[in-house]
PDB file of N, CA, C and O in Angstrom:
ATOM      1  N   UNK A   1     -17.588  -4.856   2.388  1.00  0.00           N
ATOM      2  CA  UNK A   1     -16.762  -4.873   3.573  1.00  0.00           C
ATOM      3  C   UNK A   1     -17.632  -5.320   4.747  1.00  0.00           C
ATOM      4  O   UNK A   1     -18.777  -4.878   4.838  1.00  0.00           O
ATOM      5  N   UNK A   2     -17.144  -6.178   5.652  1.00  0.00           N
ATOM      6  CA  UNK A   2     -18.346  -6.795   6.632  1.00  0.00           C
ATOM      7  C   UNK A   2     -18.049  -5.491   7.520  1.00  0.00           C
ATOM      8  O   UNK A   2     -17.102  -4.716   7.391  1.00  0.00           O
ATOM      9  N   UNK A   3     -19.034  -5.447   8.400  1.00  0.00           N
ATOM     10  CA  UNK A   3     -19.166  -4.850   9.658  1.00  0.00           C
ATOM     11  C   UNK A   3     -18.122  -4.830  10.180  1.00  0.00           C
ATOM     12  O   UNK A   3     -17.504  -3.770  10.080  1.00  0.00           O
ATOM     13  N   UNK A   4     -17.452  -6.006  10.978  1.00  0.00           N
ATOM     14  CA  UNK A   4     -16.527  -5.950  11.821  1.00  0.00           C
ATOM     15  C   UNK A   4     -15.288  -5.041  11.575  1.00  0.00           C
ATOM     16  O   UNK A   4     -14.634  -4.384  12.385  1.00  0.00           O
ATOM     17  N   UNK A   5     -15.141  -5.196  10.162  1.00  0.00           N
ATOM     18  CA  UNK A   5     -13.704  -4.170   9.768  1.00  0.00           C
ATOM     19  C   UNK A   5     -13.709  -3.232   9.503  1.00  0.00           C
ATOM     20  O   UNK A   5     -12.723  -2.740   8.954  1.00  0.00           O
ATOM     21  N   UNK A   6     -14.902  -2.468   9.779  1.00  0.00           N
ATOM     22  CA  UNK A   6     -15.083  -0.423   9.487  1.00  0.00           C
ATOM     23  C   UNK A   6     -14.529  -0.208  11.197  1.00  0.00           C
ATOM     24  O   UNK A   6     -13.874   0.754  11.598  1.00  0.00           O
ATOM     25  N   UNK A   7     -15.031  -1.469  12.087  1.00  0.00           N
ATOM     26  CA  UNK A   7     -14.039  -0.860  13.634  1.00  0.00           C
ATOM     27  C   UNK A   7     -12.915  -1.540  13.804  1.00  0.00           C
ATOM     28  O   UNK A   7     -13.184  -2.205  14.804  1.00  0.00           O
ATOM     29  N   UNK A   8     -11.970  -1.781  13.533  1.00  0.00           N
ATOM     30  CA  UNK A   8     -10.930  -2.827  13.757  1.00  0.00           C
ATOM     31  C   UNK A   8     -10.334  -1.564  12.745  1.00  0.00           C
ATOM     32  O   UNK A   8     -10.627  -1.469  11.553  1.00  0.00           O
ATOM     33  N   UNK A   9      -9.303  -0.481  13.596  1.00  0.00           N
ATOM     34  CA  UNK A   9      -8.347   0.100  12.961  1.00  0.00           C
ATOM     35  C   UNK A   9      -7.158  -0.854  11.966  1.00  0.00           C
ATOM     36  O   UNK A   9      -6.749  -1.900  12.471  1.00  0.00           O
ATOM     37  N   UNK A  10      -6.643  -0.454  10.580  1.00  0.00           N
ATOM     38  CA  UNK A  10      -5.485  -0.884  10.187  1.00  0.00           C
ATOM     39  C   UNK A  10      -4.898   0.103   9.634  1.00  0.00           C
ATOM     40  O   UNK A  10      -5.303   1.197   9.240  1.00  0.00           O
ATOM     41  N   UNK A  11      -3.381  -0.657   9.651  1.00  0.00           N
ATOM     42  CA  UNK A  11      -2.405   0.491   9.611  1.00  0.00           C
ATOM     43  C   UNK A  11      -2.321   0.624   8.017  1.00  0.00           C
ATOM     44  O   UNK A  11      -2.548  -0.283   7.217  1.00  0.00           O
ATOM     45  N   UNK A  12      -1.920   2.041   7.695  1.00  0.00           N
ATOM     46  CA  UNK A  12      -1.554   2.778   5.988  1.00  0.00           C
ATOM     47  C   UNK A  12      -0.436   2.809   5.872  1.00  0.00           C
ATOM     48  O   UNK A  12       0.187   3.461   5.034  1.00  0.00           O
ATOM     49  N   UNK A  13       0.119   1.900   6.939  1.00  0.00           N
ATOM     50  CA  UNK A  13       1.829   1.628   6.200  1.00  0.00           C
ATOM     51  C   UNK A  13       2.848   0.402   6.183  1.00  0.00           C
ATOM     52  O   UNK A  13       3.055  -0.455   7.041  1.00  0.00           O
ATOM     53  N   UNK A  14       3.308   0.561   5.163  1.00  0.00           N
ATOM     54  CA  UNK A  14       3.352  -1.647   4.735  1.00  0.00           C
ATOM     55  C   UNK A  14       4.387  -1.918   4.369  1.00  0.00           C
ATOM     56  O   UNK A  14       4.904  -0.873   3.975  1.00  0.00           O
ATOM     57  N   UNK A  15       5.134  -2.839   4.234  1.00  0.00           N
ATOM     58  CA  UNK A  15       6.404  -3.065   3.723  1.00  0.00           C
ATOM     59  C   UNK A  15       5.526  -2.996   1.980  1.00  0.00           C
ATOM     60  O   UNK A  15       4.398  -3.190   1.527  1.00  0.00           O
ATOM     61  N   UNK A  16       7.171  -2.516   1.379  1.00  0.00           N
ATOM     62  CA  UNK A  16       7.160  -2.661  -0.431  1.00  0.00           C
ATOM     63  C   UNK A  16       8.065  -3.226  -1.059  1.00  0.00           C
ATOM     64  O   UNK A  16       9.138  -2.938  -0.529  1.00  0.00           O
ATOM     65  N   UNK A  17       8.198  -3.896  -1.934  1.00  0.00           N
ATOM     66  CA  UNK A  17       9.621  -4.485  -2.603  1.00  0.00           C
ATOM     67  C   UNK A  17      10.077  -3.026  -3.782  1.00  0.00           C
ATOM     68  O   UNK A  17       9.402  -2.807  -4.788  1.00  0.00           O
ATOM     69  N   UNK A  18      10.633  -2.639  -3.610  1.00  0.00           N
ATOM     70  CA  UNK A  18      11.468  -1.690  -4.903  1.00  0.00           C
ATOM     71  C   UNK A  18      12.621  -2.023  -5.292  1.00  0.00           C
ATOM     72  O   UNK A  18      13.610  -2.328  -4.625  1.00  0.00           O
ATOM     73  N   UNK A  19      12.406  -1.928  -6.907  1.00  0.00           N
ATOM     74  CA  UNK A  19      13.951  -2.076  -7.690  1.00  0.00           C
ATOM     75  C   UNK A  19      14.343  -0.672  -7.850  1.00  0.00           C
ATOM     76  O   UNK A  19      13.823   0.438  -7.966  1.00  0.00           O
ATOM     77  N   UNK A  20      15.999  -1.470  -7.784  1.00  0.00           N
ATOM     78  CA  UNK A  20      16.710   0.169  -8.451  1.00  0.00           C
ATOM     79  C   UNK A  20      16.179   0.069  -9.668  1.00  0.00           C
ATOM     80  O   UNK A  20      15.789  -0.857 -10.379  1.00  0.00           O
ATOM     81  N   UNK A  21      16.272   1.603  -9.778  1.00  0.00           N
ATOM     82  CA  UNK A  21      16.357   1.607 -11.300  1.00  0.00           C
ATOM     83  C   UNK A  21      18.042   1.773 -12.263  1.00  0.00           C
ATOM     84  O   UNK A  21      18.232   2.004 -13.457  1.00  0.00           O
ATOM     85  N   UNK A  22      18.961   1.554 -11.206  1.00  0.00           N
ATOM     86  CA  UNK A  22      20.244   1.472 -11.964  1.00  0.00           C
ATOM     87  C   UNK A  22      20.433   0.013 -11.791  1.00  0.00           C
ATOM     88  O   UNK A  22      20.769  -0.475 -12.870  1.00  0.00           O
ATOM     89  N   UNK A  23      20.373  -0.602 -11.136  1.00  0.00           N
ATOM     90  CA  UNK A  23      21.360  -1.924 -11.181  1.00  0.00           C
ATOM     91  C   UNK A  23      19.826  -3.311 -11.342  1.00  0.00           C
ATOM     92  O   UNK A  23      19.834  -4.470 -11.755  1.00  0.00           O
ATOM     93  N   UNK A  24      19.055  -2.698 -10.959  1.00  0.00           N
ATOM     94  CA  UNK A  24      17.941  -3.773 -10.884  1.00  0.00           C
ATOM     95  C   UNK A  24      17.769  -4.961  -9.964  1.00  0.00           C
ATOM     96  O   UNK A  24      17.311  -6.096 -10.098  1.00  0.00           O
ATOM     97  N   UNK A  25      18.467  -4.067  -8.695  1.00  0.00           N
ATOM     98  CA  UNK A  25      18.503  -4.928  -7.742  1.00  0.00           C
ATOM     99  C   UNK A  25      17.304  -4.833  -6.817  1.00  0.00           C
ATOM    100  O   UNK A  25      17.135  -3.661  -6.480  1.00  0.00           O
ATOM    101  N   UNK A  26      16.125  -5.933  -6.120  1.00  0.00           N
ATOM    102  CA  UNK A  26      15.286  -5.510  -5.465  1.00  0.00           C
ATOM    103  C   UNK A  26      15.232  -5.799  -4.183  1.00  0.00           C
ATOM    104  O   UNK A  26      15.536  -6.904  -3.733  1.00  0.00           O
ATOM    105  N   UNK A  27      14.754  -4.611  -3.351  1.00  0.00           N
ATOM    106  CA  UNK A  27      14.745  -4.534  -1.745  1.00  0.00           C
ATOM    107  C   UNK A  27      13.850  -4.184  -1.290  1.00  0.00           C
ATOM    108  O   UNK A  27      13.269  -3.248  -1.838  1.00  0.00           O
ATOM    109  N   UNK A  28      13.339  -4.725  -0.147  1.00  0.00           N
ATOM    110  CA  UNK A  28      12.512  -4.197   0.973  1.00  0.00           C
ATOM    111  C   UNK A  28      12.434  -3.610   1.857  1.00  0.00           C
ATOM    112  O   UNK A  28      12.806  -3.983   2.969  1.00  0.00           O
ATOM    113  N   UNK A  29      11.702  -2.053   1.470  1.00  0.00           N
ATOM    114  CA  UNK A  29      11.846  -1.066   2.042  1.00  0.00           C
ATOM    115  C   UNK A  29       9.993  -0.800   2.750  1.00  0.00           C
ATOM    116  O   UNK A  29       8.962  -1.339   2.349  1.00  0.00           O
ATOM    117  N   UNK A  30      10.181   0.281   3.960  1.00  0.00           N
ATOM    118  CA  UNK A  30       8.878   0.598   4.673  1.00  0.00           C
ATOM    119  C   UNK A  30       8.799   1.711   3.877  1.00  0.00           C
ATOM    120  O   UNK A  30       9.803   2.293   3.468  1.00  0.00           O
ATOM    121  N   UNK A  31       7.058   2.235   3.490  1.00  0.00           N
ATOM    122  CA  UNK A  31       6.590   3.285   3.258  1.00  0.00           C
ATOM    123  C   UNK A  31       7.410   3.897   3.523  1.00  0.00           C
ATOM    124  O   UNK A  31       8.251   4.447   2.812  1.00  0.00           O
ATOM    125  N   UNK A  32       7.202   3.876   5.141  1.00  0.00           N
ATOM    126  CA  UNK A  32       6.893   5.232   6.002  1.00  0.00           C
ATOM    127  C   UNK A  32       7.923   5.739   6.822  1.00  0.00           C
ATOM    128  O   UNK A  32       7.860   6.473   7.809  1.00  0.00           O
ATOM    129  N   UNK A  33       9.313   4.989   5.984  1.00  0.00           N
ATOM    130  CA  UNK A  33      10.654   5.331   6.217  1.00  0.00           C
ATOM    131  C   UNK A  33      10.948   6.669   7.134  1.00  0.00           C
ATOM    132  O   UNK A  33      10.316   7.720   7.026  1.00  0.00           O
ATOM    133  N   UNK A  34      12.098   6.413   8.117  1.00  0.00           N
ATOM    134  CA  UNK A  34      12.524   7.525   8.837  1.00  0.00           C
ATOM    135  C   UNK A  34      13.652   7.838   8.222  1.00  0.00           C
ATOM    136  O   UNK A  34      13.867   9.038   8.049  1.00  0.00           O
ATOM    137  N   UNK A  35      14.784   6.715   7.677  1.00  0.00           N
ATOM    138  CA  UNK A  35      15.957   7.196   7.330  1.00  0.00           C
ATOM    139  C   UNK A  35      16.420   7.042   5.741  1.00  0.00           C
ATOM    140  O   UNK A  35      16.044   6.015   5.177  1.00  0.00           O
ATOM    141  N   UNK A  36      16.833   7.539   5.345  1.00  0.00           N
ATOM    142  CA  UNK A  36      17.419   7.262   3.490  1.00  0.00           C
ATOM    143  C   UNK A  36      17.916   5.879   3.591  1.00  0.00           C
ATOM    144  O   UNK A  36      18.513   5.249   4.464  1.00  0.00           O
ATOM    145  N   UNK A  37      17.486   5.621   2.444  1.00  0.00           N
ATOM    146  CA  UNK A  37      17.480   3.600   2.054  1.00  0.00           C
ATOM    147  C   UNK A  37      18.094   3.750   1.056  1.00  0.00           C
ATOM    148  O   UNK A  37      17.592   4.488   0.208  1.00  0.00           O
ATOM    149  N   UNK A  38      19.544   3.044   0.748  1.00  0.00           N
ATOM    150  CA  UNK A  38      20.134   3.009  -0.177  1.00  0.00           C
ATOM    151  C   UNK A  38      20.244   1.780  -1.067  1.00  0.00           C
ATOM    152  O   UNK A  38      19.637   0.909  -0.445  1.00  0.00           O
ATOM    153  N   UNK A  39      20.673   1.294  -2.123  1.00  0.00           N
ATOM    154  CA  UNK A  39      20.544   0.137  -2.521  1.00  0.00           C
ATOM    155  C   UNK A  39      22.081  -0.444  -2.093  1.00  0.00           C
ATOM    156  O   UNK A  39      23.232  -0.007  -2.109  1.00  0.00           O
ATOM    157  N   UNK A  40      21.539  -1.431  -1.784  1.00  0.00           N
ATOM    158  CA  UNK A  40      22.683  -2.610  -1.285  1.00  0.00           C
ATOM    159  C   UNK A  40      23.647  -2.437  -2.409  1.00  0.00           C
ATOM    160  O   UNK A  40      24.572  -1.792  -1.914  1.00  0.00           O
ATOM    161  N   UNK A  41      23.923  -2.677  -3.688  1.00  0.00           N
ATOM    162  CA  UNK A  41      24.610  -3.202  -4.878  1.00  0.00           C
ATOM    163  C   UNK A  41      25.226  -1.856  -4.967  1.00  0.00           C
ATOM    164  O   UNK A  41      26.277  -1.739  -4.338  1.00  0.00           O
ATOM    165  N   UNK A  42      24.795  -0.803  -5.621  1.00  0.00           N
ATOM    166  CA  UNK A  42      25.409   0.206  -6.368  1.00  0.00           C
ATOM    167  C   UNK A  42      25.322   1.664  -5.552  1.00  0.00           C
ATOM    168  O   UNK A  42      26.114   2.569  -5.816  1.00  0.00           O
ATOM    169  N   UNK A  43      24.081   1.829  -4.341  1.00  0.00           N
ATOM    170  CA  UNK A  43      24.366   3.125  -3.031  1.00  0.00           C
ATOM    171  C   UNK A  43      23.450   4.023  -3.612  1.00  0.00           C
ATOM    172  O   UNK A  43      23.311   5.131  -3.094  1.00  0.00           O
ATOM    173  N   UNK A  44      22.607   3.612  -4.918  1.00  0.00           N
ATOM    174  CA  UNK A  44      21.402   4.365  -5.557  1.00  0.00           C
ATOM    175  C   UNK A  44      20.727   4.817  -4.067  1.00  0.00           C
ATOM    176  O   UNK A  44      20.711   4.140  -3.039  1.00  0.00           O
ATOM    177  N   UNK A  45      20.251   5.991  -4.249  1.00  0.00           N
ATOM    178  CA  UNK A  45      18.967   6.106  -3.112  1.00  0.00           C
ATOM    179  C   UNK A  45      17.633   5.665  -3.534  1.00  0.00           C
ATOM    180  O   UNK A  45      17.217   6.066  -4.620  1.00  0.00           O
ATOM    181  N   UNK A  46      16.854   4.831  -2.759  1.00  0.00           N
ATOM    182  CA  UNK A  46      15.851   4.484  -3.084  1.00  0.00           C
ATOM    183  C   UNK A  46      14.529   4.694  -2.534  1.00  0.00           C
ATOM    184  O   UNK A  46      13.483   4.359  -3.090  1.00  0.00           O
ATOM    185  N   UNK A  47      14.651   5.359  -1.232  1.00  0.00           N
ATOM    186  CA  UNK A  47      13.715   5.864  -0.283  1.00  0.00           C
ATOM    187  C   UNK A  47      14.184   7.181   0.278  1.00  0.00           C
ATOM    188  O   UNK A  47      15.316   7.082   0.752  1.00  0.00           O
ATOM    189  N   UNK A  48      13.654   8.389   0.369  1.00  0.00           N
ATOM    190  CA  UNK A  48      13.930   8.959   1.004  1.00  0.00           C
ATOM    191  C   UNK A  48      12.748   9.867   2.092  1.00  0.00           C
ATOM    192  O   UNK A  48      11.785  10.474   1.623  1.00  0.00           O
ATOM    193  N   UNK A  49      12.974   9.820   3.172  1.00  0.00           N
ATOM    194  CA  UNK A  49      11.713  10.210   3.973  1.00  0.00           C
ATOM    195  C   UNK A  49      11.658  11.920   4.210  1.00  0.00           C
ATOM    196  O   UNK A  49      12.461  12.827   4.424  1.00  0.00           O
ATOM    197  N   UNK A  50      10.188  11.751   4.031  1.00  0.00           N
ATOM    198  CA  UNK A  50       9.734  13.380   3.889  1.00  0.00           C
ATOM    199  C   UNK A  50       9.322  13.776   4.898  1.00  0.00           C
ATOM    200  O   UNK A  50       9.078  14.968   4.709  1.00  0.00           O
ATOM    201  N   UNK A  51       8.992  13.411   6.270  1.00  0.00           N
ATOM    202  CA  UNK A  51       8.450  13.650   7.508  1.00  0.00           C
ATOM    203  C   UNK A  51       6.674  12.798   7.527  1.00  0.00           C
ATOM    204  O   UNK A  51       5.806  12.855   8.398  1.00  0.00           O
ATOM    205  N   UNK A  52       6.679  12.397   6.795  1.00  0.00           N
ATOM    206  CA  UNK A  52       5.150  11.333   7.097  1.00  0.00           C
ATOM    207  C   UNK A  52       5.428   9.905   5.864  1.00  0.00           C
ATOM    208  O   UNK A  52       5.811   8.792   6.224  1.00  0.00           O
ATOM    209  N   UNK A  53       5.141  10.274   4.475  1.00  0.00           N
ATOM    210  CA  UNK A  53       5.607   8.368   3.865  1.00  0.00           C
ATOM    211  C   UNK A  53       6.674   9.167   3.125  1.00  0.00           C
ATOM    212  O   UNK A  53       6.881  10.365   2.931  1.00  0.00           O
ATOM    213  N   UNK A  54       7.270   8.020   2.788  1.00  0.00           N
ATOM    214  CA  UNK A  54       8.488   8.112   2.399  1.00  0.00           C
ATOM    215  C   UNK A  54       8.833   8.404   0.834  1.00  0.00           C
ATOM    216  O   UNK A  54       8.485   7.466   0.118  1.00  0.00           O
ATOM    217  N   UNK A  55       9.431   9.475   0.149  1.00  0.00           N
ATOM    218  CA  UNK A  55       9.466   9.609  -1.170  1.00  0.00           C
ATOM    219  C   UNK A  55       9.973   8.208  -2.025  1.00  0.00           C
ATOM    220  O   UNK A  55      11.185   8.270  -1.821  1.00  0.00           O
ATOM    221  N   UNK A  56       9.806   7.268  -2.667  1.00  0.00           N
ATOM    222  CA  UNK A  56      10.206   6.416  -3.248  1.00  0.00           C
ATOM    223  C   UNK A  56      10.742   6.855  -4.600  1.00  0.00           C
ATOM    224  O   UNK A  56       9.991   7.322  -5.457  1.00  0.00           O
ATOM    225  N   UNK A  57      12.093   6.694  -4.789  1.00  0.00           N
ATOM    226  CA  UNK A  57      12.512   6.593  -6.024  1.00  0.00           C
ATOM    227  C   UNK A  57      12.721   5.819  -6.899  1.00  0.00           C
ATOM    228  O   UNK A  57      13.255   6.143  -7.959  1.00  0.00           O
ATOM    229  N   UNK A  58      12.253   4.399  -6.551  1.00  0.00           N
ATOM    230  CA  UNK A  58      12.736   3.487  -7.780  1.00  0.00           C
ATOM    231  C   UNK A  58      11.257   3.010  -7.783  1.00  0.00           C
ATOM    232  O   UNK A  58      10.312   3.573  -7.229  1.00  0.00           O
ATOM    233  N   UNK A  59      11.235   1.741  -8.592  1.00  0.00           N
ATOM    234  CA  UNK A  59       9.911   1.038  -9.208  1.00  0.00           C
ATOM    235  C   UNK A  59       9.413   0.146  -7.381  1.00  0.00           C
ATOM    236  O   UNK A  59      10.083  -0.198  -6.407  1.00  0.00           O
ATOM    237  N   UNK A  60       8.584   0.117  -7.574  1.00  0.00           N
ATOM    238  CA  UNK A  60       7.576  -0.780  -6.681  1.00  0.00           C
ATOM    239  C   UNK A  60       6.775  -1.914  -7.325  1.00  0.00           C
ATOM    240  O   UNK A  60       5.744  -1.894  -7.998  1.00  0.00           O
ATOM    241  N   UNK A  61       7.743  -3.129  -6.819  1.00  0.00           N
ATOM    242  CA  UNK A  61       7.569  -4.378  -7.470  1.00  0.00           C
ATOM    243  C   UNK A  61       6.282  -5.298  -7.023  1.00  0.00           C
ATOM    244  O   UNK A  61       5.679  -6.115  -7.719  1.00  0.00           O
ATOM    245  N   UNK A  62       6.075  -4.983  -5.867  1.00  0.00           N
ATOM    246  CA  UNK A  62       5.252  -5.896  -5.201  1.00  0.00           C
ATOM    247  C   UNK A  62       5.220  -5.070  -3.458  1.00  0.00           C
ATOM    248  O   UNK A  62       6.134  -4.511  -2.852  1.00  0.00           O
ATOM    249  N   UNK A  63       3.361  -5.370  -2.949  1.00  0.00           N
ATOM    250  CA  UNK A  63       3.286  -4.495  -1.769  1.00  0.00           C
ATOM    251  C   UNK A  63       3.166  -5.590  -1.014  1.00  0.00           C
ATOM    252  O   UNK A  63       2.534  -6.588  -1.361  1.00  0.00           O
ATOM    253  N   UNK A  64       3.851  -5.439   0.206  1.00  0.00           N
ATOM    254  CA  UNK A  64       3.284  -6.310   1.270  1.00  0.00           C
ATOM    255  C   UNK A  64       1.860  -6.037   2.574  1.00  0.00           C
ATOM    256  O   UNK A  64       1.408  -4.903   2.730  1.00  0.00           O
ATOM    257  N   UNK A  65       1.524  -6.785   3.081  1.00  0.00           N
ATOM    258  CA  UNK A  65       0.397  -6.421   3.902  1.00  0.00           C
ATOM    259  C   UNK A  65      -0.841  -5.730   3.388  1.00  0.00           C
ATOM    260  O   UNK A  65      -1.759  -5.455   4.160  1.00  0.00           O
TER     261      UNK A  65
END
């Protein structure tokens, strides 16, 4: 890790792609969710926030950032 980036704060919370696990539809949801994330297609819950990151219930396909 060079020098410069032990001082240059970054953030621990990132966009994620998650599939349902009922319909296999995939969406982009934040960690660090404030509100319940439902799936577009079928109303599965797929995020639900615990007061700091967010409980994820389906698969995590791919992380962003």
């Amino acid at each position: 890790m060079s020098e410069w980036r032990m001082y240059i704060p970054q953030p621990k919370s990132r966009f994620i792609l998650v599939e349902c696990s009922v319909c296999s539809n995939t969406q982009a949801v934040f960690t660090h969710s404030s509100k319940v994330v439902k799936c577009n297609i079928c109303g599965e819950i797929l995020v639900k926030p615990t007061g700091g990151k967010a409980l994820i219930k389906g698969k995590v396909t791919k992380r962003y950032g």
